[in-house]
DODREN-296148 format. One line per 8 residues: their letters; for each residue y, x, z of C-alpha. Coordinates in steps of 0.05 Angstrom, whole numbers, plus 32768, in hexadecimal, padded with zeros to 4 digits. Example, Ala and Ser with C-alpha at 12.3 -4.5 7.8 and 13.67 -1.06 7.14 Angstrom:
2
as = 7FA6:80F6:809C; 7FEB:8111:808F $
# end
This chain:
187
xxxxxxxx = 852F:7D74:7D91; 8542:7D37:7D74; 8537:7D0A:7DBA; 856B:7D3C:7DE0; 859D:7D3D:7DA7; 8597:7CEF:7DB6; 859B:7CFD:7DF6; 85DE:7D1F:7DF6 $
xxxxxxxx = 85FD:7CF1:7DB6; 85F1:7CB9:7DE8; 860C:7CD3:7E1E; 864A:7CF3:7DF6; 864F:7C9A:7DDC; 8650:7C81:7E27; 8682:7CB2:7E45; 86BA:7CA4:7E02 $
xxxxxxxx = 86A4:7C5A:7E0B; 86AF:7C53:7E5A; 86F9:7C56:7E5F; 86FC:7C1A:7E38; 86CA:7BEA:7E60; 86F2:7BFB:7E9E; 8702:7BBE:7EC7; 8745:7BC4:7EDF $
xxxxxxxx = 875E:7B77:7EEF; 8746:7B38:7F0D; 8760:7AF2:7EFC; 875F:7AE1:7F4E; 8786:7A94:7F3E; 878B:7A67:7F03; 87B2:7A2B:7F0E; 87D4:79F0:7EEF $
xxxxxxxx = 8824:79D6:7EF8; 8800:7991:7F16; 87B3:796B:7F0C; 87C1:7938:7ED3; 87DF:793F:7E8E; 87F0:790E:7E5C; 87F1:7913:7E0F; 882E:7938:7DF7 $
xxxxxxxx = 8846:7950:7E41; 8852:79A6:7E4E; 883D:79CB:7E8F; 8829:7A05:7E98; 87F4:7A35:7EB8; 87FC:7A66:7EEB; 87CE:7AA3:7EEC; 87D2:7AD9:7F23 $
xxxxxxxx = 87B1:7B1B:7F05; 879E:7B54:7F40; 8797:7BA0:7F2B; 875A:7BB9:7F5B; 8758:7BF9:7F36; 8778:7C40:7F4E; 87AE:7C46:7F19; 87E2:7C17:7EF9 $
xxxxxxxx = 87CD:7BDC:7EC7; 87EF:7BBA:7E95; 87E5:7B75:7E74; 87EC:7B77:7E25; 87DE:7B2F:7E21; 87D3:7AF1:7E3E; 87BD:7AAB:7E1E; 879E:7A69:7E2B $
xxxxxxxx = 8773:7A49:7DF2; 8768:7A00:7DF8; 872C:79E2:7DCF; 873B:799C:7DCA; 8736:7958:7DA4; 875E:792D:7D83; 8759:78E7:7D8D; 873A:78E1:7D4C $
xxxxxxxx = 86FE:7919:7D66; 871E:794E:7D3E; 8713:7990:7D63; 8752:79BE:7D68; 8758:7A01:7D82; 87A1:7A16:7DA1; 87B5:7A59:7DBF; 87F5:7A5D:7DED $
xxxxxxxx = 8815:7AA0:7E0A; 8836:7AB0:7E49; 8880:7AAC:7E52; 8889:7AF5:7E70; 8895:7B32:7E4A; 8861:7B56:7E40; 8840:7B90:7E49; 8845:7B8D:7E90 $
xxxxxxxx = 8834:7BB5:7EC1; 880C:7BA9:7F0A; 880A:7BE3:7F35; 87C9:7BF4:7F5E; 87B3:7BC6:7F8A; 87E6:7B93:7F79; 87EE:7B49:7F5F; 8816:7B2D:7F26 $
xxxxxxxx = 881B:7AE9:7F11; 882E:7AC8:7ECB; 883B:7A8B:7EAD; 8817:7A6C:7E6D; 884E:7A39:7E52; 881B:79FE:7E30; 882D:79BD:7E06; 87F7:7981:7DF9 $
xxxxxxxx = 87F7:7962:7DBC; 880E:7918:7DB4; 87C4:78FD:7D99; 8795:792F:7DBE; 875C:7905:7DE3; 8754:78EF:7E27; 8730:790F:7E5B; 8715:7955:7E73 $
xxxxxxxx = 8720:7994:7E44; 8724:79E3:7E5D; 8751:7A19:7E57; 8737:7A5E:7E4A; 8767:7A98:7E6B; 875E:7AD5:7E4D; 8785:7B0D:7E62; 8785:7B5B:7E40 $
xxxxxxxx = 8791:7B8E:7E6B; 87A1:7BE1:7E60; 8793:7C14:7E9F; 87B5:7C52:7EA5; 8795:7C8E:7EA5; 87B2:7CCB:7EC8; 8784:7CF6:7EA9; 8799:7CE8:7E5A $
xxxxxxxx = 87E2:7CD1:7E79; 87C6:7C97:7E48; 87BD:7C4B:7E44; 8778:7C3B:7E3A; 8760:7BFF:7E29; 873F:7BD2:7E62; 8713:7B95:7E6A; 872C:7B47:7E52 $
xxxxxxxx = 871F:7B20:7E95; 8717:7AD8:7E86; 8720:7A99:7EB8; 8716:7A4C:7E95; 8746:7A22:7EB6; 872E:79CC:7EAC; 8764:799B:7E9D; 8764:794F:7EA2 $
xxxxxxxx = 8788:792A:7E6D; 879A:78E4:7E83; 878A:78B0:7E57; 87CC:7886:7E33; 87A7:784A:7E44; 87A5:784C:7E93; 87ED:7831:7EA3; 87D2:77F6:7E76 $
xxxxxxxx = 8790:77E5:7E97; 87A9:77F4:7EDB; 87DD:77BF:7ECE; 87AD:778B:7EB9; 8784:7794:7EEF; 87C2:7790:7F1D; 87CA:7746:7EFC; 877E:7734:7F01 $
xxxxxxxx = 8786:7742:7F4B; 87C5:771B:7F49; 87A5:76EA:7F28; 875F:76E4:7F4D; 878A:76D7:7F95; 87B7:76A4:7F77; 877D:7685:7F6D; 875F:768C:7FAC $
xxxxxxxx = 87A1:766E:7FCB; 87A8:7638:7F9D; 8755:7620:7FA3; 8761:762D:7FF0; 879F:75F9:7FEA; 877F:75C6:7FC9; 873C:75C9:7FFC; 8772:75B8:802E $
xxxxxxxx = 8799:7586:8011; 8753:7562:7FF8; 872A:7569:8046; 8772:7550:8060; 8779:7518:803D; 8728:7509:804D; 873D:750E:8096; 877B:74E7:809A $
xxx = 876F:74A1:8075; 87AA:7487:8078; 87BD:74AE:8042 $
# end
């Protein structure tokens, strides 16, 4: 008695708990305004979100969280939000795409660091003329942070190269002038 009044209590849990583990959206493109970033610049990210589902979705929210460090190895955690006005909707089979406004800090740390695009979704459900609550699809988009110090060393190595073929001229001159003046005696 007690393994088919399990039996049904389960069953009764999976079919109230299925409408909400519907998937409903895909994240089909994440992409960044250009490649490189430098401390304290803005882009943005643009995320196209398809509804493969039969009915209407809507997006309740949408957010980027950027785990970074500071150029002193603190660790920071920021969360930006798109620019649209949400909820809104995608109809079946259809695409939208929204844009996550961002802004580095001034002393966050060179190098390679990763977005993670999170986007809540709601499906409609003609049965319950209801929004139910759908699946979070996730994308983790990588940005490269260019160091403040690149402008600098590419310029000195401009002048090392500068300097290494004035050099090469100037040594060049004076084995000429000196095998010249071997050559011509007079001199």
């Amino acid at each position: 008695m007690r393994k088919k009044l399990l039996v049904v209590l389960l069953s009764l849990f999976s079919l109230t708990i299925m409408p909400f583990l519907v998937q409903a959206a895909t994240i089909t493109s994440c992409t960044l305004d250009r490649e490189t970033y430098r401390q304290g610049e803005t882009g943005y990210i643009s995320v196209t979100i398809h509804n493969d589902k039969d009915d209407a979705i809507r997006i309740t929210e949408l957010t980027a969280t950027i785990n970074y460090y500071y150029v002193d190895e603190g660790i920071y955690l920021q969360t930006f939000f798109t620019d649209a006005a949400l909820p809104a909707e995608i109809q079946r089979g259809e695409s939208g795409t929204f844009h996550i406004p961002f802004s580095l800090p001034t002393n966050i740390a060179s190098g390679y660091t990763k977005f993670d695009v999170k986007v809540k979704t709601e499906l409609w459900s003609v049965h319950g003329e209801r929004w139910l609550m759908s699946e979070h699809p996730t994308y983790q988009q990588i940005l490269y942070i260019e160091s403040p110090y690149k402008e600098q060393s590419e310029g000195r190595l401009t002048m090392m190269f500068l300097f290494a073929a004035a050099s090469v001229v100037l040594a060049a001159v004076t084995m000429f002038l000196l095998l010249n003046r071997r050559a011509n005696p007079l001199m």
